[in-house]
C-alpha positions in Angstrom: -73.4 222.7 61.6 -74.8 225.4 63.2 -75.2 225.8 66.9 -77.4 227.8 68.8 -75.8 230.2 71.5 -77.6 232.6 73.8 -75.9 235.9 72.7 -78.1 238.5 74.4 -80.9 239.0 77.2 -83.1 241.6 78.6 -86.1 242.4 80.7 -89.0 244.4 81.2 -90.4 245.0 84.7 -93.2 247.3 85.5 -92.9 249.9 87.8 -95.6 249.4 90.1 -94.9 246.5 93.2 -97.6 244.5 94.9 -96.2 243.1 98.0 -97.8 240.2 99.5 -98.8 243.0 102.8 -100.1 244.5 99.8 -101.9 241.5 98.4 -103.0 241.0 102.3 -105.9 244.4 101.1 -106.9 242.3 98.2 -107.8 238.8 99.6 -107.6 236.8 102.8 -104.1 236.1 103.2 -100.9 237.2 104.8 -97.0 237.6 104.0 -95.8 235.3 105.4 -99.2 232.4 104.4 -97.6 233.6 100.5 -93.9 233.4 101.4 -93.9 229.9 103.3 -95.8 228.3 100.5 -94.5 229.9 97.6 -91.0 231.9 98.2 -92.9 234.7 96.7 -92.5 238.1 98.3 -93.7 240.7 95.4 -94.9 240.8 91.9 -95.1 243.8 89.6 -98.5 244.9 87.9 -98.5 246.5 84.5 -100.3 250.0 84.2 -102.6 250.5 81.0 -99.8 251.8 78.8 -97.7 248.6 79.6 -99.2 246.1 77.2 -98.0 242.4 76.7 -96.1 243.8 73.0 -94.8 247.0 74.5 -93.6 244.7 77.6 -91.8 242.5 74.9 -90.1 245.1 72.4 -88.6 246.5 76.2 -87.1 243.1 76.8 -86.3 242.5 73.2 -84.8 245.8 72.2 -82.3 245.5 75.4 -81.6 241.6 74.9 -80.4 243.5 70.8 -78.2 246.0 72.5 -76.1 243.1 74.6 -76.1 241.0 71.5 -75.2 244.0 69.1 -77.7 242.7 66.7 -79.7 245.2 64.8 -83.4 244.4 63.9 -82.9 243.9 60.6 -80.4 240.9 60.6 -83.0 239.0 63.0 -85.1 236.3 61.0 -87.2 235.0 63.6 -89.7 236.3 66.7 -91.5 234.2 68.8 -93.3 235.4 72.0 -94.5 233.0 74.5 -97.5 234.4 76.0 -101.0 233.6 77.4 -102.3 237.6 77.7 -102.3 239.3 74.3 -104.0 242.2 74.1 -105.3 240.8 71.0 -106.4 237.4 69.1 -104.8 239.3 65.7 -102.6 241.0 65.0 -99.8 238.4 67.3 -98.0 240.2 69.9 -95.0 238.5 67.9 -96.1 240.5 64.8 -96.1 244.3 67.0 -93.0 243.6 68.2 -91.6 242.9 64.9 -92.6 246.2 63.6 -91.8 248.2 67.0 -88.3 247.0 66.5 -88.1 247.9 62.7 -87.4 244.3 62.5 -89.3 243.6 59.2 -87.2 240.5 57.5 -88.3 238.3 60.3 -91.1 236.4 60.5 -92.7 236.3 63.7 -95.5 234.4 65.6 -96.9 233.4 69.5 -96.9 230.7 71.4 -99.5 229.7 73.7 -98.3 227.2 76.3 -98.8 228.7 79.6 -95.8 228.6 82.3 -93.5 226.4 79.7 -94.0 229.0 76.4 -90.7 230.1 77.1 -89.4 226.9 77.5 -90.8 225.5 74.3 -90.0 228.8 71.9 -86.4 228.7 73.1 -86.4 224.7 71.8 -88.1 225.8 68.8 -85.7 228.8 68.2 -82.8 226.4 68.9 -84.2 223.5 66.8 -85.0 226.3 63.9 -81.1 227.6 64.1 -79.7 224.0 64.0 -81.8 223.2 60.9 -79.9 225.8 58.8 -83.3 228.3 58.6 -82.3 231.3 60.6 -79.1 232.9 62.0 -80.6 235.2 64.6 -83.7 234.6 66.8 -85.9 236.4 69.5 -87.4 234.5 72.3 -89.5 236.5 74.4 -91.8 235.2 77.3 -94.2 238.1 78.1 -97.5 238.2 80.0 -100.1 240.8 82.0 -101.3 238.4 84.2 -103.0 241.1 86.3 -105.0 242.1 83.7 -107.0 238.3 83.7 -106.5 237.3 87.2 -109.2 236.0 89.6 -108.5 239.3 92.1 -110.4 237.2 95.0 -109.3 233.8 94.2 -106.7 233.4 97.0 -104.8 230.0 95.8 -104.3 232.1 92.1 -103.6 235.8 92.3 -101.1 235.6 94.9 -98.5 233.5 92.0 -98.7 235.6 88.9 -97.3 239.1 88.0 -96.5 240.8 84.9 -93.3 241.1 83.2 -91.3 240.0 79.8 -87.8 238.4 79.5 -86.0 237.8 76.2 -83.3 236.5 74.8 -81.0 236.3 71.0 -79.7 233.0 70.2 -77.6 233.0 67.6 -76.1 230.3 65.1 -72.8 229.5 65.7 -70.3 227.0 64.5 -68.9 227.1 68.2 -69.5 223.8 69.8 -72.0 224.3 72.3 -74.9 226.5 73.4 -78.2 225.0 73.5 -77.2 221.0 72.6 -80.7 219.7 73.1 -84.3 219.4 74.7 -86.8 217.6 75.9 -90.3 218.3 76.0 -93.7 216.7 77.3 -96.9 217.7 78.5 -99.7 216.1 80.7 -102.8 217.3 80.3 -104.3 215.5 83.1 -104.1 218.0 85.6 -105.1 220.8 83.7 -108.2 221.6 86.3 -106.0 222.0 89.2 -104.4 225.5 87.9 -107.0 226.6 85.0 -107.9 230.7 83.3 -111.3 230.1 81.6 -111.1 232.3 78.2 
């Protein structure tokens, strides 16, 4: 049996930092009205050449160099995401070829703040399952980009960013054992980005 291990990670920031002083410009609010409520202090915004895929081969490229896995031995992309830049082709599909990463098959997930949470389980289950050896996860989004700019109880909490990670199958007891996922759709009005 094959277990899946987290063998590599990496990130992608954007240059640019919005501050919550900064956000103070923007809408009715203060530092320390964000902090007290949400621990945040800053975000990053992405500049027009930092695009959701670009964002994600960043991450993806360094979370390869700590795993010393070249593009062409992974099988599998998937990038959680909620802001592609487009409906086709899938950010997950970009990356692929940005990375020269052409055996794997690659595809998004749409599932808001748990994407990365759900293609890590689907990554793990997939490695478990005897189909792939090496996988990409990548949670990626330009939130600024879609953001309500004067909604005050929104644009404060997102930024934009990517994150990703290699598992790998191992026959190493261990790594990702198992998960558990739901969903309730009940509150989905309360926190909601009309398409």
């Amino acid at each position: 049996m094959k277990y899946a291990h987290i063998v590599g990670w990496g990130h992608y920031l954007p240059e640019r930092i919005l501050t919550n002083d900064g956000m103070a410009s923007i809408v009715d609010t203060s530092n320390e009205w964000i902090y007290t409520r949400t621990g945040i202090k800053e975000r990053r915004i992405a500049n027009q050449q930092e695009t959701t895929a670009m964002m994600a081969f960043e991450a993806a490229a360094r979370a390869l160099a700590v795993a010393n896995v070249h593009p062409m031995q992974v099988d599998m992309i998937i990038v959680a995401t909620s802001t592609p830049a487009h409906m086709f082709p899938s950010t997950a599909s970009q990356v692929q070829d940005y990375l020269g990463a052409s055996r794997a098959s690659a595809f998004d997930l749409s599932a808001a703040c748990t994407g990365f949470v759900y293609a890590l389980s689907m990554a793990a289950n997939t490695i478990q399952a005897g189909a792939a050896q090496n996988v990409v996860v990548i949670g990626a989004e330009t939130m600024s980009r879609v953001l309500d700019w004067q909604d005050r109880g929104t644009c404060i909490l997102f930024g934009d960013g990517a994150g990703a990670v290699v598992l790998k199958g191992l026959s190493i007891p261990g790594g990702i054992l198992a998960s558990t996922l739901g969903s309730d759709g009940s509150g989905g009005d309360l926190l909601s980005l009309p398409v």
